[in-house]
Biopython code that builds the backbone (N, CA, C, O; Angstrom):
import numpy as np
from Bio.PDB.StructureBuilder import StructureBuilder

atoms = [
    (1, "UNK", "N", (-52.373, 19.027, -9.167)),
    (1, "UNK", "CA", (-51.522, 18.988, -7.998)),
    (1, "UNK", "C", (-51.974, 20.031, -6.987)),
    (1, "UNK", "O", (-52.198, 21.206, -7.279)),
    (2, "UNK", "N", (-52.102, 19.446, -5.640)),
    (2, "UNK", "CA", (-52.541, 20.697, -4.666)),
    (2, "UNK", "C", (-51.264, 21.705, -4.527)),
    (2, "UNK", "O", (-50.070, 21.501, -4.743)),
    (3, "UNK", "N", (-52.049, 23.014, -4.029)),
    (3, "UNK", "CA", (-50.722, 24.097, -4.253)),
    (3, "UNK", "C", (-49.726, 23.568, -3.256)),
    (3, "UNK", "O", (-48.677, 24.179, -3.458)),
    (4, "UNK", "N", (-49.629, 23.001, -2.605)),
    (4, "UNK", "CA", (-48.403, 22.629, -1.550)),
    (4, "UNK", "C", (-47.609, 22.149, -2.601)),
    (4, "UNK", "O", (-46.700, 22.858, -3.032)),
    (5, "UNK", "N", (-47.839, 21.001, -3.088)),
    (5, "UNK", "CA", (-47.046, 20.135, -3.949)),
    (5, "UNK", "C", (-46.676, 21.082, -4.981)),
    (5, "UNK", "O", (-45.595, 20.846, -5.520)),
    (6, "UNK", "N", (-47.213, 21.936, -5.320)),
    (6, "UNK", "CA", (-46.493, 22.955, -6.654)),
    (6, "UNK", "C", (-45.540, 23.777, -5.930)),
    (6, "UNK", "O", (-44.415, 23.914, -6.412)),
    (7, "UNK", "N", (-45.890, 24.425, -4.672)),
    (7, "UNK", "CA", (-43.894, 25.148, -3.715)),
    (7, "UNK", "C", (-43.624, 24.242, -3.896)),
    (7, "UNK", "O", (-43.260, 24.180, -5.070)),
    (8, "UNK", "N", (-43.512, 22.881, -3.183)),
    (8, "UNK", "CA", (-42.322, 22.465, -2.910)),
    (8, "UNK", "C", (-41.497, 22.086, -4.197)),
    (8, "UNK", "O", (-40.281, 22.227, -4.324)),
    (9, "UNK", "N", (-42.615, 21.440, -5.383)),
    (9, "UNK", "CA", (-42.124, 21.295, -6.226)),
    (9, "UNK", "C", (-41.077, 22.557, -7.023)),
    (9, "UNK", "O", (-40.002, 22.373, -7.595)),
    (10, "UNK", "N", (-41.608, 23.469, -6.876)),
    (10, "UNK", "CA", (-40.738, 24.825, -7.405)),
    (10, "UNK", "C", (-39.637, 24.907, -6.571)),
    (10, "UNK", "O", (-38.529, 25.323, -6.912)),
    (11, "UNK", "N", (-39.997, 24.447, -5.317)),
    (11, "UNK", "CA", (-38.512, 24.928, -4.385)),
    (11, "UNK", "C", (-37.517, 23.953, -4.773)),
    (11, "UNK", "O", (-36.297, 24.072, -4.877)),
    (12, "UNK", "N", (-38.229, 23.032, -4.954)),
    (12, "UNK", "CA", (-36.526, 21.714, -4.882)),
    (12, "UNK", "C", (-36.226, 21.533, -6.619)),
    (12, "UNK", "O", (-36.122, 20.404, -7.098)),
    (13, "UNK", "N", (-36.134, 22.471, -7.266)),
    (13, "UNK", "CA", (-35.896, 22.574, -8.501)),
    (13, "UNK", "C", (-34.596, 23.680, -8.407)),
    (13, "UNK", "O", (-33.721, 23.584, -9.268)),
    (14, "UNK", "N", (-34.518, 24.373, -7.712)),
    (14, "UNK", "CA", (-33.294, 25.265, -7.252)),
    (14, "UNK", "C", (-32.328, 24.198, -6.535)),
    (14, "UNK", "O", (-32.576, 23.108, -6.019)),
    (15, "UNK", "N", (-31.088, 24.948, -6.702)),
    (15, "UNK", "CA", (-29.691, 24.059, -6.131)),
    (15, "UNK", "C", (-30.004, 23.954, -4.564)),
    (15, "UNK", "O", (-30.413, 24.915, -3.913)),
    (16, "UNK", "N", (-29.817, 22.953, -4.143)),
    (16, "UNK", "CA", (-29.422, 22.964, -2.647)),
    (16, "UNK", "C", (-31.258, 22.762, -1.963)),
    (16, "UNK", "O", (-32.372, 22.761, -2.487)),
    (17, "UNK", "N", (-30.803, 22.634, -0.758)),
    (17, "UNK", "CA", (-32.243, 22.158, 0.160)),
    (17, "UNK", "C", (-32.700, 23.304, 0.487)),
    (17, "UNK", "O", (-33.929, 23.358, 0.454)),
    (18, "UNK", "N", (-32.079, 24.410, 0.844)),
    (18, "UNK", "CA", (-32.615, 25.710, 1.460)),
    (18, "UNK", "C", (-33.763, 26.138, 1.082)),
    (18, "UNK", "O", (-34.557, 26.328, 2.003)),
    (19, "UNK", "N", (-34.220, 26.413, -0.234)),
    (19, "UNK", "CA", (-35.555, 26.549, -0.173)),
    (19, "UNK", "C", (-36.704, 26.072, 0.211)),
    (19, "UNK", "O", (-37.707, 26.663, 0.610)),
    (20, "UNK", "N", (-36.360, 24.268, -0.030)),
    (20, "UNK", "CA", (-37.245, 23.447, 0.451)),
    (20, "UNK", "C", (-37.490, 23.568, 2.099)),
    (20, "UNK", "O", (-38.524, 23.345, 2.728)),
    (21, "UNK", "N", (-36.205, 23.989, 2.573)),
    (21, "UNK", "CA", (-36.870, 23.826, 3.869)),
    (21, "UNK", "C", (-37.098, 25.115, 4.127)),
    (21, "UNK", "O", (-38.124, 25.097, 4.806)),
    (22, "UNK", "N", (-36.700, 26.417, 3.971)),
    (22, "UNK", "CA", (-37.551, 27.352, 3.903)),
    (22, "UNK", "C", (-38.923, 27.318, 3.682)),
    (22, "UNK", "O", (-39.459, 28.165, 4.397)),
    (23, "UNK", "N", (-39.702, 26.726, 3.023)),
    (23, "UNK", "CA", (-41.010, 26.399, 2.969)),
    (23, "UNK", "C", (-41.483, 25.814, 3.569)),
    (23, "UNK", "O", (-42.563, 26.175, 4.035)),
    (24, "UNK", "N", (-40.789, 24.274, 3.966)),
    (24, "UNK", "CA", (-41.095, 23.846, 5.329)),
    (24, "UNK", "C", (-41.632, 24.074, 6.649)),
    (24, "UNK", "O", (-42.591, 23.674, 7.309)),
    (25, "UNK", "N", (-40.441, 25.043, 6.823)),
    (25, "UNK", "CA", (-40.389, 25.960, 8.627)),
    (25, "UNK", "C", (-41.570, 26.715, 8.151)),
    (25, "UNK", "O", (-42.686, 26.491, 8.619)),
    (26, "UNK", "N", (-41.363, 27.583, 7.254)),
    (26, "UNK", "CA", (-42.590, 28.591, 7.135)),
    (26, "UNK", "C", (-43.846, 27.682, 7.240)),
    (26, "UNK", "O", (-44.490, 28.044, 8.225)),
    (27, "UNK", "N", (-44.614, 26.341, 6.419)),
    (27, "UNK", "CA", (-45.669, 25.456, 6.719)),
    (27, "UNK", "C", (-46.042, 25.290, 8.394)),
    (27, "UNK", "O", (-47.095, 25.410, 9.019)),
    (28, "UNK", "N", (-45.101, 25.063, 8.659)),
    (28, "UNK", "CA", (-44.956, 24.602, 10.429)),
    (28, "UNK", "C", (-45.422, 25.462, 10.880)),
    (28, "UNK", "O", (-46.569, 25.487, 11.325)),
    (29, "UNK", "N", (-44.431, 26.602, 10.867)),
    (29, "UNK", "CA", (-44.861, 27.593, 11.764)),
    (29, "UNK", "C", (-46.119, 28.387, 11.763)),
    (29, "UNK", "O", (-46.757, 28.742, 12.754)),
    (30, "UNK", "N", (-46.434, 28.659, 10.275)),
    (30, "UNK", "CA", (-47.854, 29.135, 10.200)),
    (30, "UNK", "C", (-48.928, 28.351, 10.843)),
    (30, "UNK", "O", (-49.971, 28.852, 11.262)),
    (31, "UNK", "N", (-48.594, 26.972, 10.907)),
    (31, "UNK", "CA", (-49.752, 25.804, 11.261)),
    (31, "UNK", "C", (-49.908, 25.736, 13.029)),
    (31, "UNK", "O", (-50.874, 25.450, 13.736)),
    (32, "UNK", "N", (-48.329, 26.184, 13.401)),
    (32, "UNK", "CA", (-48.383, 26.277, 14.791)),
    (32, "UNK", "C", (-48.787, 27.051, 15.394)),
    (32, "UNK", "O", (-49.212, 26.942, 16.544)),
    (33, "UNK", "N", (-48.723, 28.214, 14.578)),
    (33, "UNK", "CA", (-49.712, 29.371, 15.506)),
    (33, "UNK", "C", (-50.906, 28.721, 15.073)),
    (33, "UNK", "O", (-51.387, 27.946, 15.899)),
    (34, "UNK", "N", (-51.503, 28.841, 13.990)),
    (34, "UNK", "CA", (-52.967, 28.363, 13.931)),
    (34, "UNK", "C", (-53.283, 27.465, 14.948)),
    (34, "UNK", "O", (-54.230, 27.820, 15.649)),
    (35, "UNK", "N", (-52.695, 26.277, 15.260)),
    (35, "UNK", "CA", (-52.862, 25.249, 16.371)),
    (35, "UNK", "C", (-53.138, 26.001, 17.478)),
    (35, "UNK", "O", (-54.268, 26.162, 17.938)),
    (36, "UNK", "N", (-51.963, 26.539, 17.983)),
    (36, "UNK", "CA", (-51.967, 27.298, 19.531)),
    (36, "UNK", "C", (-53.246, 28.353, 19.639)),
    (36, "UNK", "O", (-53.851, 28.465, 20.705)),
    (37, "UNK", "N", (-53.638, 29.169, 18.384)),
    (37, "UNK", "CA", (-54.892, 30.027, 18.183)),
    (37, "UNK", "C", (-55.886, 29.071, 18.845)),
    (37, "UNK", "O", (-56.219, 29.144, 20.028)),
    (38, "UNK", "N", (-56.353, 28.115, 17.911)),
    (38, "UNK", "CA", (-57.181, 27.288, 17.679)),
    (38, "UNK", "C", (-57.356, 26.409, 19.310)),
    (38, "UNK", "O", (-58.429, 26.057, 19.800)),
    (39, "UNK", "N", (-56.009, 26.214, 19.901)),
    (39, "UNK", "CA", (-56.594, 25.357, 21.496)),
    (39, "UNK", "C", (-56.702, 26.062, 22.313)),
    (39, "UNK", "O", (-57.504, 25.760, 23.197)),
    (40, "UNK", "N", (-55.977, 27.301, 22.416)),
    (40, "UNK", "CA", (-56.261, 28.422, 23.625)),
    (40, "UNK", "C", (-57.701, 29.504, 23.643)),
    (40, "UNK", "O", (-57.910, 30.298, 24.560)),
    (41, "UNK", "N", (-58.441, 29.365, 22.653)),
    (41, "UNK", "CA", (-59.346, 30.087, 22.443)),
    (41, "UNK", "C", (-60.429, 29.577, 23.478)),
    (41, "UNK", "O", (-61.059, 30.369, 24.179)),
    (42, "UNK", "N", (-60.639, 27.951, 23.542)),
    (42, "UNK", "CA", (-61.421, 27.505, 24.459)),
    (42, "UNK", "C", (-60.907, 27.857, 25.947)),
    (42, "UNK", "O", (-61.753, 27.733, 26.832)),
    (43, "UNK", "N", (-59.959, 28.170, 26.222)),
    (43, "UNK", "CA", (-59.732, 28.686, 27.436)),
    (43, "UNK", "C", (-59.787, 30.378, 27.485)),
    (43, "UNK", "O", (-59.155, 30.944, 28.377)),
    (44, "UNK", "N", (-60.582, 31.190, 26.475)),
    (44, "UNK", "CA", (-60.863, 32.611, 27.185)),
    (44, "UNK", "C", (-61.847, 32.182, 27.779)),
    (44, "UNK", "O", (-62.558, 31.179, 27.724)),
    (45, "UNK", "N", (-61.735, 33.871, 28.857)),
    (45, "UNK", "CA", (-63.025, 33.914, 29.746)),
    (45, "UNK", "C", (-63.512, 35.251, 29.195)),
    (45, "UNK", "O", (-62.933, 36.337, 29.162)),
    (46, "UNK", "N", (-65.012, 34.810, 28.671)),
    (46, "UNK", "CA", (-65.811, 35.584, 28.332)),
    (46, "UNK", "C", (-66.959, 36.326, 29.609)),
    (46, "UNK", "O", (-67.827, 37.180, 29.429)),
    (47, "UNK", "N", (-66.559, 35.630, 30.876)),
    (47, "UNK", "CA", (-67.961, 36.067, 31.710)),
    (47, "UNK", "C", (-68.977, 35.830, 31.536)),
    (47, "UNK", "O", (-69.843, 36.251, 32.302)),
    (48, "UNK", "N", (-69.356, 34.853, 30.164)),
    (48, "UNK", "CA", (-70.778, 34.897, 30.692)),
    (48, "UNK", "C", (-70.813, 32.914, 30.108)),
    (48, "UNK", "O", (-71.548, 32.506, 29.208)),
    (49, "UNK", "N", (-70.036, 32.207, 30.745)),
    (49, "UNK", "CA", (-70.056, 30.764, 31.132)),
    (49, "UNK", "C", (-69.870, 30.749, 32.159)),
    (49, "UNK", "O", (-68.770, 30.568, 32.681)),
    (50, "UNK", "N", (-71.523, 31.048, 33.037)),
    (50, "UNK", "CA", (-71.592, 30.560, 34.564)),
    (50, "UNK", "C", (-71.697, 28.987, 34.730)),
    (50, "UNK", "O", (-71.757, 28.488, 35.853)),
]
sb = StructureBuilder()
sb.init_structure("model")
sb.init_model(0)
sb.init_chain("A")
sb.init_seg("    ")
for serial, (resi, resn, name, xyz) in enumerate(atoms, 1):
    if name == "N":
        sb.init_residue(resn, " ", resi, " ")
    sb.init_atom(name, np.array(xyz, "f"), 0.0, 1.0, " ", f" {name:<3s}", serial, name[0])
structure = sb.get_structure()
């Protein structure tokens, strides 16, 4: 099983959804900065792309 599937699997073994989606938001959000990293980088200006 890839490690994703082993959190979630550990999370939704506890009462209630909260963990699961605690892991969730945390997935997202880590992925969203990576995203936003990842598309704004092509827009620095380094000075030397004449």
């Amino acid at each position: 099983m890839p490690p994703t599937a082993v959190m979630l699997a550990a999370a939704s073994e506890e009462q209630g959804p909260g963990s699961t989606l605690r892991v969730v938001l945390l997935v997202a959000l880590v992925g969203a900065a990576l995203l936003a990293w990842f598309l704004l980088r092509g827009y620095r200006n380094d000075d030397n792309n004449d």
